[in-house]
C-alpha angles and dihedrals in degrees: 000000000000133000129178139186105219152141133227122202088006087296135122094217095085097156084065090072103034137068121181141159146172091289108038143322147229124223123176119288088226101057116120111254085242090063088037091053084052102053096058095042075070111047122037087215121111101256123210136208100239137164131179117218072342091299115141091210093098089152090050090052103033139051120180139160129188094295110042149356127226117211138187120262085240089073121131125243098231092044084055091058097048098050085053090047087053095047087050089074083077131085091214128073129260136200115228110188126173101199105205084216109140087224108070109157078115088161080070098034102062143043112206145163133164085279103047157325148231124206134188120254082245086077099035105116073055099059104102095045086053101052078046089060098042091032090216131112106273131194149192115246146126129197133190090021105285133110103211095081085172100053096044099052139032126213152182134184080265087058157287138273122200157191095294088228089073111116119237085255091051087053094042089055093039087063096035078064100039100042099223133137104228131048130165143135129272149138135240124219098016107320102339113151094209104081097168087066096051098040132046111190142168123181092282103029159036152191112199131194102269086231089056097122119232089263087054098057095036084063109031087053088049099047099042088038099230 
């Protein structure tokens, strides 16, 4: 396992430009080689250049487990076909969808893992071709007040961390959906609440926002067992 305190485009929010998972990852094409190089000293995962409409927030566009992907209908057409060449690499099969919401910050959406997945009311006449794409039992459901459950927590099949105003019952519910051993509340880069946009994990491994503090980290690598 491999953990590391960095920053991506000069920025802290390092979640908002990477999207990885047990199976690969995408960083940003226009990332320099150094911060490439970086990256996959990091995750053992084959990593991928990726855009989307030739954005770099990939984490922000995109949300994915070991089973599918789910993209935003502003996707290219030719992004679209390199991520499928990529995933031919693969002997399983992946889901590609493409969801015509007209919200489609889906990073922040929705809340997955290769057991299962939460998405925000916003998506809910989605839900079924969702839980299609990430082959996984998916539910509404929204915690801390807020209705963006992807962008206020980060998560991996170990466990999730999430917004510290969530009650002990919302937890509790958070990690009934998600099958994992271990949930509990924390920040990223000193006291943030919206720890998807200052961590990127998969099961192994993670890449963390430089300003995360040492109790951050104490308790973002425990309760996510890396």
């Amino acid at each position: 396992m491999t953990i590391l305190k960095y920053q991506l485009f000069g920025k802290n929010s390092i979640g908002v430009y990477l999207e990885v998972n047990n199976i690969y990852g995408l960083y940003p094409a226009s990332l320099l080689e150094v911060a490439v190089n970086k990256i996959k000293s990091v995750f053992e995962e084959p990593l991928f250049p990726f855009s989307v409409n030739n954005s770099s927030l990939l984490g922000v566009y995109i949300a994915s487990n070991k089973y599918g992907i789910v993209l935003p209908q502003i996707i290219k057409d030719e992004e679209l076909e390199k991520l499928k060449g990529y995933l031919s690499e693969f002997n399983g099969e992946f889901q590609v969808g493409v969801l015509s919401s007209k919200d489609n910050a889906f990073g922040n959406l929705i809340l997955c893992n290769d057991h299962g997945a939460i998405i925000s009311s916003i998506l809910k006449e989605y839900r079924k071709e969702i839980e299609d794409i990430l082959n996984v039992e998916t539910i509404v459901y929204e915690f801390a007040n807020q209705h963006l459950p992807g962008s206020i927590a980060v998560a991996n099949n170990h466990g999730c961390a999430v917004h510290p105003l969530s009650s002990d019952e919302e937890i509790e519910i958070v990690s009934s959906i998600l099958k994992v051993k271990e949930a509990d509340v924390s920040t990223v880069n000193r006291g943030i609440p919206y720890l998807s946009s200052g961590a990127v994990v998969n099961d192994k491994s993670g890449i963390f926002g430089f300003s995360c503090t040492g109790p951050e980290m104490m308790r973002l690598t425990y309760v996510l067992n890396l």
